[in-house]
C-alpha positions in Angstrom: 10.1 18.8 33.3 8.5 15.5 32.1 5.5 14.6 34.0 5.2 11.2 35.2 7.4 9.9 31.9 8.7 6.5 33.1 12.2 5.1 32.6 13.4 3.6 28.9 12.1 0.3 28.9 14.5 -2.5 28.2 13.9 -4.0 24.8 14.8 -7.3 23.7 16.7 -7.3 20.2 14.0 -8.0 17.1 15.5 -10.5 14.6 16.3 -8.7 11.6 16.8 -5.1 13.1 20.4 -3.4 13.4 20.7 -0.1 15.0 23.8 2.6 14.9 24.4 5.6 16.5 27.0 7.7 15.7 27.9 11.7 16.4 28.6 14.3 14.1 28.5 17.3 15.9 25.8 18.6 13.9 24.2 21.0 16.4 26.2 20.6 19.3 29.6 18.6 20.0 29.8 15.2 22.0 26.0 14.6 21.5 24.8 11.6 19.4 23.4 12.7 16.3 23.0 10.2 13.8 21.4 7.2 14.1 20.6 4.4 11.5 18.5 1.4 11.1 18.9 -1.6 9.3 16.4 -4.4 8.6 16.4 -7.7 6.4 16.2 -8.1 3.0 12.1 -8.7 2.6 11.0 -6.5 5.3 7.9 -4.7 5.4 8.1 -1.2 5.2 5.7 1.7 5.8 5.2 5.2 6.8 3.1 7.8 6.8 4.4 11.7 6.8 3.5 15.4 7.6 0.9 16.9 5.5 2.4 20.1 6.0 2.7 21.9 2.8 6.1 23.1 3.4 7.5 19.5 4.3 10.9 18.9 4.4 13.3 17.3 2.1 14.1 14.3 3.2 10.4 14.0 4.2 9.9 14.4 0.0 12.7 12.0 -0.5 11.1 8.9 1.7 7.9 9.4 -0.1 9.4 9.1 -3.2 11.6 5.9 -2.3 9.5 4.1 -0.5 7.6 1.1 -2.4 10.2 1.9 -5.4 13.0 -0.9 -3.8 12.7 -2.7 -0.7 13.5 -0.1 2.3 16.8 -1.4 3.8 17.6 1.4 5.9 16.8 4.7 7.8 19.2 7.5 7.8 18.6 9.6 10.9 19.8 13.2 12.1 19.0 15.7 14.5 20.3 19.3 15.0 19.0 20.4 11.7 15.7 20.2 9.8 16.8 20.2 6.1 13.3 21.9 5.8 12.9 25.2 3.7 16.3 24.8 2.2 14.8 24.4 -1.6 16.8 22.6 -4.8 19.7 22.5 -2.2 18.0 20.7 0.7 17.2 17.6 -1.7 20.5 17.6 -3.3 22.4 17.3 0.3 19.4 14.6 1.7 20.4 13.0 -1.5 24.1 12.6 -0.9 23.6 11.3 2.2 21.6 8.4 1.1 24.2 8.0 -2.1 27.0 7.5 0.6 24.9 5.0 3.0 23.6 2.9 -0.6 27.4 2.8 -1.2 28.7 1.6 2.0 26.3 -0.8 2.1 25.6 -1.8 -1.6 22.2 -1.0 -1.6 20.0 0.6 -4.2 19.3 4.6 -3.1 15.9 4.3 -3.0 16.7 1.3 -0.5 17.2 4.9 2.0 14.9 6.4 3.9 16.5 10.0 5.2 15.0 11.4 8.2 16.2 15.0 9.6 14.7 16.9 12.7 16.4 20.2 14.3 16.2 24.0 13.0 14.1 24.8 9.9 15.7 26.9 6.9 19.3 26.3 8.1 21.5 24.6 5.4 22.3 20.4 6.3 25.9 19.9 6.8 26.1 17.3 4.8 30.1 16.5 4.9 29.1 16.0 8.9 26.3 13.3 8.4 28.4 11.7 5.8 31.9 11.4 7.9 29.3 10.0 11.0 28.3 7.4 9.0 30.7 5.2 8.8 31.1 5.0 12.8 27.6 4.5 12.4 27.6 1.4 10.3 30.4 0.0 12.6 28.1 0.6 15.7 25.2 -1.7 14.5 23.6 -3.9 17.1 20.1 -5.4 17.8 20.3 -3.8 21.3 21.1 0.0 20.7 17.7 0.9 21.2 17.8 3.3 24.2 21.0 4.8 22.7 18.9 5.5 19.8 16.5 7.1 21.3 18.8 10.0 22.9 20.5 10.3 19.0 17.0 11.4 18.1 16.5 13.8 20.5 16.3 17.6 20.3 14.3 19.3 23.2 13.4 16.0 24.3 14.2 16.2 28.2 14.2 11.9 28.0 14.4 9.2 25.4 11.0 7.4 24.7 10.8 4.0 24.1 7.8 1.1 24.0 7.5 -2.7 23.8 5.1 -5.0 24.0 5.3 -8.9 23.5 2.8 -11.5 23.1 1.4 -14.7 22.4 -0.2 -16.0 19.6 -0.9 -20.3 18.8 2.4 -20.6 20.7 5.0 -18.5 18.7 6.3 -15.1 20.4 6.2 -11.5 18.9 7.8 -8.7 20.1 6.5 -4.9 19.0 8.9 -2.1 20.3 9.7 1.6 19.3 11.0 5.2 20.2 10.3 8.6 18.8 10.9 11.9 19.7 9.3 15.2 19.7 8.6 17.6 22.6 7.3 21.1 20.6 5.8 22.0 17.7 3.5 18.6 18.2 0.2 18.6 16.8 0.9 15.8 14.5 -1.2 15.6 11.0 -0.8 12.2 10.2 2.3 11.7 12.2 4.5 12.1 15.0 7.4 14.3 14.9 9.3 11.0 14.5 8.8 7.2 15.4 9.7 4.2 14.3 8.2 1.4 15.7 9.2 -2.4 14.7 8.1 -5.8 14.8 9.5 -9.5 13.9 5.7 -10.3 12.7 5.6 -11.7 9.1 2.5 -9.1 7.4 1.8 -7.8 3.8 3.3 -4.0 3.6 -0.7 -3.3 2.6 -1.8 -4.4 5.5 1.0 -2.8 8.0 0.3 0.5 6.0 -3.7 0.3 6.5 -2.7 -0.9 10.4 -0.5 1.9 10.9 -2.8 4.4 8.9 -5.4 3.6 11.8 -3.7 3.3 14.5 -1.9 6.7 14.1 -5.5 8.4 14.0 -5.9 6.4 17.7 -2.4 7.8 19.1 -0.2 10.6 17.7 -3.1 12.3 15.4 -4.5 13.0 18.6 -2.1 14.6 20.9 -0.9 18.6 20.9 1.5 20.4 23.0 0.7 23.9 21.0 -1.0 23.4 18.0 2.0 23.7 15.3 2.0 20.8 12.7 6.4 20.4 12.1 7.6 19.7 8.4 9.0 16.9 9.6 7.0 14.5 11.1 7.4 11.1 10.1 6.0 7.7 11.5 7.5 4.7 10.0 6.2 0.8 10.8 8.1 -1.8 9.7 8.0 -5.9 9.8 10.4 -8.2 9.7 9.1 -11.5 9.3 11.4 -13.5 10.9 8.9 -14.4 13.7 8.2 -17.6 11.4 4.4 -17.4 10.8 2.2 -17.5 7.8 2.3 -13.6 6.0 -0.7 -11.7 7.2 -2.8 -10.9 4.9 -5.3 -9.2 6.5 -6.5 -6.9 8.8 -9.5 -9.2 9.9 -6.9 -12.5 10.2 -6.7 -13.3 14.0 -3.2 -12.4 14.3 -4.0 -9.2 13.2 -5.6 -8.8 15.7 -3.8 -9.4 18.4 -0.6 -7.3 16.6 -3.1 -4.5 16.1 -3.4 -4.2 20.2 0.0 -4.7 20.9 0.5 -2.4 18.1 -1.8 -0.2 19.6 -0.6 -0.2 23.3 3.1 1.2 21.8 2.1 3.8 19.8 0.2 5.3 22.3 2.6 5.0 24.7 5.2 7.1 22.5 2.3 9.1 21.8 1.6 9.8 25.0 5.2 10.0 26.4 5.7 13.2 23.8 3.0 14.8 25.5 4.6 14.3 29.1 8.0 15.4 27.6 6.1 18.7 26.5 8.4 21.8 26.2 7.8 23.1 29.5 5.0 20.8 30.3 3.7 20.3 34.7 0.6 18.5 33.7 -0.4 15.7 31.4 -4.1 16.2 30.1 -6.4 14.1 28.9 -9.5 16.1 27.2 -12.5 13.5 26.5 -15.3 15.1 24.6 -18.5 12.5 24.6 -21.8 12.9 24.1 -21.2 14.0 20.3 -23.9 13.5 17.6 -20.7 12.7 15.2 -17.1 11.7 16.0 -16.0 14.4 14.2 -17.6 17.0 16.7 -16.1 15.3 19.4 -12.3 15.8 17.4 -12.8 19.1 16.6 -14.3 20.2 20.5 -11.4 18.4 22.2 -8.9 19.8 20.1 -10.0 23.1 20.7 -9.6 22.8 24.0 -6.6 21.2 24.4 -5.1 24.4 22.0 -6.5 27.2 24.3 -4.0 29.3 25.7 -6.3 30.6 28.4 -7.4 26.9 29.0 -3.8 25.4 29.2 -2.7 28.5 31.0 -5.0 28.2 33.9 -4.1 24.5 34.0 -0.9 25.6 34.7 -1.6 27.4 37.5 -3.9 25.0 39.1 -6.5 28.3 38.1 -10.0 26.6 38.9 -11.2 29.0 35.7 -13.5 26.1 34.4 -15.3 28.8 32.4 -12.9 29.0 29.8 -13.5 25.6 28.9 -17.2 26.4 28.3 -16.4 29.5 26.4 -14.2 27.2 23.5 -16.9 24.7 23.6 -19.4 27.6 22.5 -16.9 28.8 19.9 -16.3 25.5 18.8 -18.4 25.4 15.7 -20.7 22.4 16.8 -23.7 22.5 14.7 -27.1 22.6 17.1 -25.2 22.6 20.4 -27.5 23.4 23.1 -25.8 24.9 25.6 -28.5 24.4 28.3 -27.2 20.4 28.0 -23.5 21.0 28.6 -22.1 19.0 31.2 -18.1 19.4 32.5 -16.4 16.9 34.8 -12.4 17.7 35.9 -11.0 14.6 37.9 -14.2 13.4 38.8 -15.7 16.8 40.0 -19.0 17.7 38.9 -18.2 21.8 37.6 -21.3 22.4 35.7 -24.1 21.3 34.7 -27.0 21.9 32.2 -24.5 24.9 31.0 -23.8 26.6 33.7 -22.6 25.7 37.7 -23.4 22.7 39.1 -25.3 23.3 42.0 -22.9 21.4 44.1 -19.7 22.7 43.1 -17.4 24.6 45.7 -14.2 26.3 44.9 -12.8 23.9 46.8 -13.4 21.5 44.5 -12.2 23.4 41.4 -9.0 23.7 43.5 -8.9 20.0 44.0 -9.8 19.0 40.6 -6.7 21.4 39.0 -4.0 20.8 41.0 -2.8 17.3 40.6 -0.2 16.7 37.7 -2.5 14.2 36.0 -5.9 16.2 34.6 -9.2 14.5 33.0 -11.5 16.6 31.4 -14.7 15.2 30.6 -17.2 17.1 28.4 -20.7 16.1 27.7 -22.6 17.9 24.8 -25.4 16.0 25.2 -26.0 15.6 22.0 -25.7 11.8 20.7 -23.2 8.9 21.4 -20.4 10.0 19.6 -17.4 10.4 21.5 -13.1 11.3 20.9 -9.8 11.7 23.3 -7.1 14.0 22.8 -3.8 14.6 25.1 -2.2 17.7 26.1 -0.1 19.8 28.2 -0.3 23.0 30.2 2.0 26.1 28.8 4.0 26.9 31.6 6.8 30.2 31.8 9.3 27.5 30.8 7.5 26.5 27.0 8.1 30.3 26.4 11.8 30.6 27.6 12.5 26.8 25.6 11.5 28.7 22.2 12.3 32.0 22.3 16.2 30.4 22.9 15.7 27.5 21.4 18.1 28.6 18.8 20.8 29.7 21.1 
């Protein structure tokens, strides 16, 4: 079930983005499966990718393409992976951006191929290749929500962001989707998003932007801890909005596209996390109180990865001292326990490490059982402080992946 995930937003067309959708019956029949953008000749381009070691191929392929031509378009499917499948997975990614550069009469490195699904099955590539000429016929500046069901796998809803503002009196627009519901604990991506804007801005500067902003938004959410080889975040700008190219991340249109910017990734960031396999509560874990930023990462992640944590979250389990017992496995140099602190939903639980003198049950009770859980941990030690997003792990996360091939 997704907790408290709001409806697909609608979102205006951007000048100079074209979206298809197509099916190919990759995975399953009657589903929409491929999905491709285009953009303008001149648009910015930039991603970053999974820095899982056993990455996919067309994860490999992007890398390599992007910055060699101008990106023209992303080739999109789901129901498949292309990921361990060797020499034989880049050949087939490869044909599938040889057939888009021909129907379109761009260069091949003008492709960006994108694939999400099983891992180690083999890509069907005549499939992807009949699609995309259905595809290519389907192109529109509104087919945003329909592409945000062709990306989906265990996705229970599409996910979808804008934001618009104001800057000297022109208009931009900043809107996106991605996808992912397990195997989320992104490493310098999503499991995928692509998020667009009509701004005019230096790829160098879109690429530092985005580099940033994914540390504020999908770098820190987790469903269960597993990194895909996948994941793939891609930012692109159009500049057809008509300003002056950004240069800059200190201009003060920057800025202002940085926030907007911001405000959408996090909200795909943080409607994975409410579309969690399985998922009854959304969590946020805030660790402050850190003598570095990095102790504040590390202690919230290993929180929001507990099984016995995210377990009794489930069951509305007031067991707050299994959130003590990660903190002191944590690994935080010169933690003093004695200056712990733990809030849940506003509820004093403990403190100076250990019960706080006026916690009841009752409250523990109160504080787990709403579908909307903050955490708040103090160390005590400095000013430092992080957030990270998570789920519970319900009976249902377990049933989604021991079928999820079936």
């Amino acid at each position: 079930m997704a907790v408290g995930l709001h409806d697909f937003p609608l979102i205006p067309e951007i000048k100079g983005v074209r979206i298809g959708v197509a099916e190919a019956g990759i995975k399953k029949p009657n589903k929409k499966d491929v999905v491709i953008f285009e953009f303008c000749e001149g648009a910015s381009v930039t991603g970053v990718f999974t820095q899982n070691a056993f990455c996919a191929a067309p994860v490999r392929i992007c890398q390599k393409h992007l910055g060699q031509a101008g990106s023209r378009y992303l080739l999109i499917n789901t129901g498949n992976a292309n990921a361990g499948t060797g020499r034989s997975g880049l050949e087939t990614a490869m044909k599938t951006c040889d057939e888009l550069a021909a129907k379109t009469g761009v260069k091949v490195e003008s492709i960006l191929p994108f694939s999400t699904g099983v891992i180690g099955e083999p890509l069907p590539v005549d499939k992807i290749i009949a699609a995309i000429p259905n595809a290519l016929a389907n192109l529109s500046g509104d087919n945003w929500q329909a592409a945000g069901v062709g990306i989906m796998t265990t996705d229970t809803l599409p996910k979808g962001s804008v934001r618009t503002f104001e800057f000297e009196g022109r208009s931009y627009t900043v809107a996106g989707i991605s996808k992912g519901a397990g195997m989320i604990r992104p490493n310098m991506a999503t499991m995928l998003g692509y998020v667009c804007s009509d701004i005019a801005m230096e790829v160098g500067v879109l690429q530092a932007i985005l580099k940033d902003v994914v540390n504020r938004s999908f770098n820190r959410i987790t469903v269960d801890s597993d990194t895909s080889t996948n994941d793939s975040c891609i930012a692109v700008a159009t500049g057809v909005a008509g300003n002056s190219v950004v240069t800059s991340v200190d201009e003060p249109l920057a800025k202002a596209f940085i926030a907007a910017f911001t405000e959408v990734m996090q909200e795909l960031a943080h409607a994975i996390v409410r579309d969690g396999e399985g998922a009854t509560k959304f969590v946020t874990v805030e660790v402050v109180g850190a003598a570095e930023v990095a102790d504040a990462t590390k202690t919230a992640f290993e929180i929001a990865h507990s099984p016995l944590v995210k377990t009794a979250l489930f069951a509305s389990d007031p067991n707050w001292g299994r959130i003590l017992a990660v903190v002191g496995r944590a690994g935080v140099v010169g933690l003093d326990v004695d200056k712990v602190q733990l809030h849940i939903n506003g509820f004093e639980i403990a403190r100076n490490g250990g019960r706080s003198p006026d916690y009841l049950e009752e409250h523990g009770k109160q504080a787990m059982a709403p579908q909307e859980i903050h955490i708040v941990l103090d160390l005590g030690m400095g000013d430092a402080s992080d957030i990270v997003w998570t789920t519970d792990f319900s009976h249902e996360y377990v049933t989604i992946n021991a079928e999820y091939r079936t």
